[in-house]
Phi, psi and omega in degrees: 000123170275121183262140153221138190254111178258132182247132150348129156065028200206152219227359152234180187249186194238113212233133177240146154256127166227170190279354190273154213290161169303322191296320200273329170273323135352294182289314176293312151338306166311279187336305205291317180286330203271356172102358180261054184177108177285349175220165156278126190222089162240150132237152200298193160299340195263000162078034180261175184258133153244125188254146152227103175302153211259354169274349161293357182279131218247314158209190163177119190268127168243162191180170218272127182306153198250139184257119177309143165259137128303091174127179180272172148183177190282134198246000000 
């Protein structure tokens, strides 16, 4: 699933893929907003870590990976 992260002040958002279901980066998203979590804590597929405190969050979009086309075809 691909996440973007718009952060407070910072002039790019932050785009991830991670393996976990919509329902599960939701909850954890909530957790983060509702003040019971002081950061946002994903890691992507390549296992790397992104922390954002969580009063810099500006959104977060989640949403299905986009599949490159390759190749010629009929437009």
């Amino acid at each position: 699933m691909e996440v973007k992260i718009g952060v407070q002040h910072a002039p790019r958002e932050i785009v991830l893929e991670s393996d976990l279901s919509a329902e599960e980066l939701e909850s954890i998203v909530a957790a983060a907003l509702s003040g019971t979590a002081p950061l946002l804590s994903l890691t992507d597929t390549k296992g790397r870590k992104v922390l954002v405190p969580s009063d810099r969050l500006s959104y977060v979009d989640l949403g299905e990976p986009s599949t490159r086309k390759v190749g010629f075809g009929a437009l």
